[in-house]
N, C-alpha and C positions, 0 to 999 in steps of 0.2 A: 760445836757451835756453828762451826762454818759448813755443816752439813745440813743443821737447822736451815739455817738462812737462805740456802740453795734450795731447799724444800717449799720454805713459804714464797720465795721471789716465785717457783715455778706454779705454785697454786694460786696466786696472785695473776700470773697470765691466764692460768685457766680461766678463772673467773672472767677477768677482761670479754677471752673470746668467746665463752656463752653467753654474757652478758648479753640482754634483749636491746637490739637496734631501737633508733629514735625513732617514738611513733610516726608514720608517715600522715601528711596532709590529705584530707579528705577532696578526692579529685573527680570529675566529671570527665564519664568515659566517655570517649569521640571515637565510632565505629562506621568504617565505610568498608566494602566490601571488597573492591582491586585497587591498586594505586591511582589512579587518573582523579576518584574521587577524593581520594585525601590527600592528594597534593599542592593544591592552596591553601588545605589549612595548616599543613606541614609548614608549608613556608612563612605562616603568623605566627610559629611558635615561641615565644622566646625560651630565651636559654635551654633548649631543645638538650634530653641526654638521654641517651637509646640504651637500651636494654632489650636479650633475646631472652625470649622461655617457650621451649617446645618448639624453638624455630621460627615464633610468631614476634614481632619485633614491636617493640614499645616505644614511643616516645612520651617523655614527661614533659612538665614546664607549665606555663602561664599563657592562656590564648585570650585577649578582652580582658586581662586580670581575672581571670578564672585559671586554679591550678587543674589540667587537664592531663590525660592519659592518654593518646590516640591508636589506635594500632588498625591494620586490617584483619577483618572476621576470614576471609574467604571467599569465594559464590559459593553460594548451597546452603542450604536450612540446617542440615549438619555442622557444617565448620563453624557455621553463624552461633549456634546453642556451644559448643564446644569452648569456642575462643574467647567469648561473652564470658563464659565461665571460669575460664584461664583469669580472665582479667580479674573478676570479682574475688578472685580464691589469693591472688598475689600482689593487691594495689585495695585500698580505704576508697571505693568508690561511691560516694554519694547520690547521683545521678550516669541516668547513662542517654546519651544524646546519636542519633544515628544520621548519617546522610549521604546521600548516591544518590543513583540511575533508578528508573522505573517504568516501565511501560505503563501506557495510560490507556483507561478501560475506559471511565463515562468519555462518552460522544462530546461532549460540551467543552472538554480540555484541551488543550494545546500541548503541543513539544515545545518545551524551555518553560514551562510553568513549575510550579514549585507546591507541590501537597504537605498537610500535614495533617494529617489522619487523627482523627478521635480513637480509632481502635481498628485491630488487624487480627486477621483471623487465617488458620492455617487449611486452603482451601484444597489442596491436595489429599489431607488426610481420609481417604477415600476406602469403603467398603466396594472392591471389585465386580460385578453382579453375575449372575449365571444369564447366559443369554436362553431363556425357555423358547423362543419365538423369532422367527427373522425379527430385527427392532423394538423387542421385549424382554425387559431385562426384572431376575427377580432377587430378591436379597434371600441369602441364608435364613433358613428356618429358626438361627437362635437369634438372630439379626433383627432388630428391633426395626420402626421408621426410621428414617434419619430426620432432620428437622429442613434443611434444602432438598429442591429439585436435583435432580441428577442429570450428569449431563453420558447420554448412552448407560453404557453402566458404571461409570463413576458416580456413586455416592456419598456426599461429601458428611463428617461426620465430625463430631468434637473429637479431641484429645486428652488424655487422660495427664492430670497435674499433681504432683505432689508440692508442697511450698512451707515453710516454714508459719509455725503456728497454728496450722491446718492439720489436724488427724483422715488419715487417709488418701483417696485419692479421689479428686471430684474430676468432672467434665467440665472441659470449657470449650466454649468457639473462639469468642472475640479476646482480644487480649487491649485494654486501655490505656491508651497513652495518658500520663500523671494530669488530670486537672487544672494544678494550679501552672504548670510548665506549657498548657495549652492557651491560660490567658496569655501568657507573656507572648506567645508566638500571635495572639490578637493582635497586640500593641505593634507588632512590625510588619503588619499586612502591606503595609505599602514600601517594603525595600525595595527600590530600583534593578532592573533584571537588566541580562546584557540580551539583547537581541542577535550580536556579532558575534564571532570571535576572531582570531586575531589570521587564522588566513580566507577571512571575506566569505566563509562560511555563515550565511544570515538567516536567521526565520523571517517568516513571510505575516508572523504579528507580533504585537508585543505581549510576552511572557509576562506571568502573573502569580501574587501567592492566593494558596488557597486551602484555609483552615476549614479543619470538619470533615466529617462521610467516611468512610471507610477507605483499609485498605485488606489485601490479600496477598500472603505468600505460600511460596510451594515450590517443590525440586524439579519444576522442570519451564526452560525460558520459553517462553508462550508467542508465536508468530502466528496465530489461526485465527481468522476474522469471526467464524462461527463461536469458539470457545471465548474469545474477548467478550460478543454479544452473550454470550447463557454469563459472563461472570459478572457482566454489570446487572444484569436482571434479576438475578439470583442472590447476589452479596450489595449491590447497592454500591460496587468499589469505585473508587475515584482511579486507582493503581494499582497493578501488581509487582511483584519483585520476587526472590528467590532467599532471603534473608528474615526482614524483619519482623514478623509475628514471631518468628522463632529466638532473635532477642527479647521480644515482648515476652514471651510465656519465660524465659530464662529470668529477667529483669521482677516478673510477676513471683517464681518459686523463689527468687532469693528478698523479696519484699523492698524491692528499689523501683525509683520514680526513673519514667523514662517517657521519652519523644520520638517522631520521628518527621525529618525533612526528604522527600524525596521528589525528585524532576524527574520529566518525563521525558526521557531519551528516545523515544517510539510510539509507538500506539500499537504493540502487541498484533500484529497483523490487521488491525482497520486503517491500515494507509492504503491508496490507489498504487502503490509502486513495491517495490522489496521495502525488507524492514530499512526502518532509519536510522536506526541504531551507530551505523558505522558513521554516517556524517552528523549526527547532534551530540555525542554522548559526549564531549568536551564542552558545550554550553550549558546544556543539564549536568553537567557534575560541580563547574564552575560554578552556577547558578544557587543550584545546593549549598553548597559550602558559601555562597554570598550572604543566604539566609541565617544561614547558621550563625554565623559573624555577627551579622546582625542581633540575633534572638540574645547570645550571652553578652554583648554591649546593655541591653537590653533588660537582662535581666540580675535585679538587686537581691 
């Protein structure tokens, strides 16, 4: 009898420890790409409680009253699709929310401005050309048009998606930020921008948001005054970045609603001096994450 007992008490623990954990709350993922960007919002977090996976480091909790997952993607179009997916495979994520740094392509924007993109396209994905001619470049004979201008012989080209519900694999460019996650970022077009920061570091206007137009990413960080001009002519892009199309198209195969905030630390090589990167990237990152704050106050 007392061998019985010993038996069911110890299959009674079994059970306990397979026993499937409490469903987790359904959280909106907050992705920025090195720490500078998510360290303000790190610091709204309540009851913050960290967890690693793969080395990439989580925090949970409540930001605005929204329960929120944060983590950093990485730099790079890779680590970005990669860690997006980490997220989504180990955390109930609802939406997925991005925000950083960005170089800024249309001429009309400023550094410490704040975009949010209708849709972002992965502009790097490029067929390499044969150069037949000094400054004439020809595409492989099995190589279709591509649908952009090229710039030398880079030709810029959709990418190949697989996604949930979809048989197959189709082609895509643009990847769309969620619709109804774009009104609400209407509604706070007017958040206050910091012009300063805090060692007297100033812009020289007042910083602004700006919903709509396009954005573009690609693995490589862009300082070249000629390649900024062919990417606003060519893609219509407000900004570039190194990241977030490649969340989008991740956010798109797993069928999740996603946004993106991003400020413009630079202008990609159309400044008169070296890039600017190294003295604004603390207002535009700030700046970002102000918006951000904003949009989930914002949004019911």
């Amino acid at each position: 009898m007392r061998k019985l007992l010993v038996l069911l008490f110890a299959l009674a623990l079994g059970a306990c420890a397979n026993a499937p954990s409490s469903p987790q709350p359904p959280r909106v993922a907050i992705v920025s790409a090195f720490q500078p960007e998510l360290a303000l919002l790190l610091s709204k977090v309540d009851q913050p409680r960290r967890q690693t996976i793969n080395g990439v480091e989580f925090t949970t909790g409540t930001l605005q009253g929204k329960p929120v997952v944060l983590f950093l993607s990485g730099i790079s179009m890779t680590n970005a699709a990669m860690n997006t997916q980490l997220a989504l495979d180990h955390f109930s994520v609802s939406h997925i929310v991005v925000s950083g740094i960005a170089g800024g392509v249309n001429p009309q924007l400023n550094i410490g401005d704040v975009t949010v993109a209708q849709r972002w396209g992965q502009y790097l994905e490029v067929v390499m050309a044969r150069e037949a001619a000094p400054g004439q470049y020809k595409l492989p004979p099995q190589k279709e048009p591509q649908p952009f201008a090229n710039f030398g012989m880079l030709h810029p080209r959709p990418v190949g998606v697989r996604s949930a519900g979809r048989a197959g694999e189709e082609k895509k460019f643009w990847f769309d930020a969620d619709p109804a996650l774009l009104k609400v970022a209407q509604r706070i077009e007017s958040t206050p921008l910091d012009k300063c920061e805090a060692n007297n570091v100033c812009l020289s206007h007042a910083p602004r948001v700006v919903i709509g137009g396009n954005g573009v990413s690609g693995q490589a960080f862009v300082d070249n005054a000629a390649f900024r001009e062919y990417t606003y002519q060519t893609f219509q892009a407000n900004v570039l970045d190194m990241e977030t199309a490649a969340i989008g198209m991740v956010a798109y195969s797993n069928g999740v609603p996603w946004i993106a905030f991003r400020s413009l630390s630079d202008l990609a090589g159309g400044g008169k001096g070296e890039n600017e990167i190294g003295t604004f990237f603390k207002i535009a990152a700030d700046n970002s994450a102000r918006v951000l704050l904003a949009f989930l106050a914002a949004w019911k």
